[in-house]
C-alpha positions as CSV (number, residue, x, y, z in Angstrom):
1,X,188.8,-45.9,12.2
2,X,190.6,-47.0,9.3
3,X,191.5,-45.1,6.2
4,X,189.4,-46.7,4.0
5,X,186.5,-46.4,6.4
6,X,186.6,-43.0,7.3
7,X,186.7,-42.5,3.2
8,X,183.5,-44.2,2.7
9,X,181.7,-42.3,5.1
10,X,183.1,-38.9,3.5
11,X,181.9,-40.2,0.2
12,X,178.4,-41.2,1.7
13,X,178.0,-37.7,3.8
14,X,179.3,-36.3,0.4
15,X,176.6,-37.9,-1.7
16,X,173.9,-37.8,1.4
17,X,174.1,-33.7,1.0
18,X,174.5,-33.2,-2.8
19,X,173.1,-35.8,-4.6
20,X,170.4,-34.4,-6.8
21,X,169.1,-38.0,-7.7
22,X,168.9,-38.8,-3.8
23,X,167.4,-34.9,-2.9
24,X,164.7,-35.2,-5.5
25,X,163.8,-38.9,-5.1
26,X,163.2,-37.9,-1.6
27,X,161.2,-35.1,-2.3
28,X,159.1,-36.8,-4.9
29,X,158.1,-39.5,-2.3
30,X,157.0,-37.0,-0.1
31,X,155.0,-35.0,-2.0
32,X,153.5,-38.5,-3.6
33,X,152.7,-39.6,-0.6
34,X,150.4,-36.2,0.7
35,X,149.0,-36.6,-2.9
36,X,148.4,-40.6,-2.4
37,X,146.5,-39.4,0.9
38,X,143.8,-37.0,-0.4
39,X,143.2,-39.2,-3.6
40,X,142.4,-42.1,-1.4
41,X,139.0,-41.7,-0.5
42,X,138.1,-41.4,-4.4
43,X,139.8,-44.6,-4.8
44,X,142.9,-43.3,-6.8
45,X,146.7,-42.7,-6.3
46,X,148.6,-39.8,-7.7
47,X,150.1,-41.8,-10.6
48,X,145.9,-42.9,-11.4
49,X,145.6,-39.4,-11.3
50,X,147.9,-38.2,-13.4
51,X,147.0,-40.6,-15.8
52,X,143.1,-39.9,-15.6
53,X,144.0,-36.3,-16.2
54,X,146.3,-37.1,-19.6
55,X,143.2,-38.5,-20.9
56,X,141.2,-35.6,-20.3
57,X,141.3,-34.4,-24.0
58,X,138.7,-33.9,-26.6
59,X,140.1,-36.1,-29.1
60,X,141.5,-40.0,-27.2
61,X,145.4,-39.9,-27.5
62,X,147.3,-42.9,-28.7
63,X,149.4,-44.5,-26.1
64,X,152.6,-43.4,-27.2
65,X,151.5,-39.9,-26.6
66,X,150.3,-40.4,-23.3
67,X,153.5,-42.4,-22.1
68,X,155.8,-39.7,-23.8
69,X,153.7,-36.7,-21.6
70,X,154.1,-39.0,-18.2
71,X,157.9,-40.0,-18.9
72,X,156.9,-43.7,-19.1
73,X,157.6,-46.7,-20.9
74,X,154.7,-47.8,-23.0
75,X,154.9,-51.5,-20.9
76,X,154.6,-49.3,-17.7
77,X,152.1,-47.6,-19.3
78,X,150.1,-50.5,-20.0
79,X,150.8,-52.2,-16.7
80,X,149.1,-48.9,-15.4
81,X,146.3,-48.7,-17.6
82,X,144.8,-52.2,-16.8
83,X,143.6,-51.5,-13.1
84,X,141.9,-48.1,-14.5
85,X,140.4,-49.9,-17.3
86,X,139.0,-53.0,-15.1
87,X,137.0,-50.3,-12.9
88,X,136.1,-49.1,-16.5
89,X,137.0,-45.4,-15.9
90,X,139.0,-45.4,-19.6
91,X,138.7,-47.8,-22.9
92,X,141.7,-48.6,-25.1
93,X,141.0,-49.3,-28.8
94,X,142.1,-50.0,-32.1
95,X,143.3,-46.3,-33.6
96,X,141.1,-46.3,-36.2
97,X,143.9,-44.0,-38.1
98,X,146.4,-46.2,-37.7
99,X,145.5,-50.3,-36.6
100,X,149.0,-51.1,-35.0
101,X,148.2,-48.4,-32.8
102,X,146.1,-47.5,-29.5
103,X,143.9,-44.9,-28.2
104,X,143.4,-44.9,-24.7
105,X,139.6,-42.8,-23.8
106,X,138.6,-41.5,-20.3
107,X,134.8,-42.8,-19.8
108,X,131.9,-40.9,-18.2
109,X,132.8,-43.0,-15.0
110,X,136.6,-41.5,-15.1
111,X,135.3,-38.2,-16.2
112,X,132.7,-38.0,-13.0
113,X,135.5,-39.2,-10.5
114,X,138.1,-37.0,-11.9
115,X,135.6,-34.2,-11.5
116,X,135.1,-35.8,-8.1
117,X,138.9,-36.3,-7.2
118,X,139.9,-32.7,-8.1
119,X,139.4,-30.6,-5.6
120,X,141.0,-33.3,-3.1
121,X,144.2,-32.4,-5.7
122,X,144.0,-28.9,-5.6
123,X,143.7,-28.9,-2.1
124,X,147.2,-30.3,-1.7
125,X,148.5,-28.8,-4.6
126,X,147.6,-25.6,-2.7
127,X,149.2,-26.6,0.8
128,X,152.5,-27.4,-1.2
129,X,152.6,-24.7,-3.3
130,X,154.1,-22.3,-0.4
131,X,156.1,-24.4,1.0
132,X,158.7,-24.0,-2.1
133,X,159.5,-20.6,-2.5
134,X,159.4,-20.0,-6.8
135,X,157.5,-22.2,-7.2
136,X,156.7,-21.7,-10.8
137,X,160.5,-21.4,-10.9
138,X,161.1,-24.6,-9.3
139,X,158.7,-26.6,-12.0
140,X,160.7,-24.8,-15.1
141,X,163.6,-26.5,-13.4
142,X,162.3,-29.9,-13.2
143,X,160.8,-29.3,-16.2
144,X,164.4,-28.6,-18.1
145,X,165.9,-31.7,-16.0
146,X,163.3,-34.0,-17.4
């Protein structure tokens, strides 16, 4: 094996076992995935959700808000919103505060399958839980990270 060969593959078994990017891209798949499984039968993936859930507020956040909580782009966060709003479980309007702004609202129909999805996510919440050891630890980690 050449030089220059056997250098590449230190630098990729090098990145393969530190890599915090790789490790927690890899994890968040994972975990996504079991999530994506028991939302299914309600019709919903874990990023749906999520999303449902940030609406879940007395008062309708604007979009900025909600896109700031779920670390998105407001583009992405549109793009995301359109499916949920076609099945008509939220409304975006008009902020009647502010016109150049949105408000995005969970309907009774998203309220009822949230209620209805919950328990599917708190059943995997609870099977994942023990599996990290800290686990409240863990999420202040991610949570400085982010």
């Amino acid at each position: 094996m050449s030089k220059r060969a056997s250098f590449s593959l230190d630098r990729t078994h090098h990145v393969r076992d530190t890599c915090l990017c790789l490790h927690v891209q890899r994890a968040a798949r994972a975990v996504a995935r079991r999530f994506d499984e028991a939302l299914r039968p309600h019709g919903l993936t874990n990023g749906q959700f999520s999303l449902l859930t940030a609406l879940d507020r007395p008062v309708p956040p604007p979009m900025g808000a909600v896109a700031a909580l779920l670390a998105m782009d407001r583009t992405t966060l549109t793009a995301n919103l359109k499916p949920l709003e076609r099945r008509r479980l939220i409304k975006v309007a008009v902020d009647k505060r502010d016109r150049r702004n949105r408000v995005v609202t969970l309907t009774a129909a998203g309220r009822k399958l949230l209620d209805e999805a919950f328990p599917a996510w708190q059943r995997t919440q609870d099977a994942l839980e023990p599996m990290l050891q800290g686990a409240d630890r863990f999420r202040e980690d991610l949570l400085a990270l982010s």
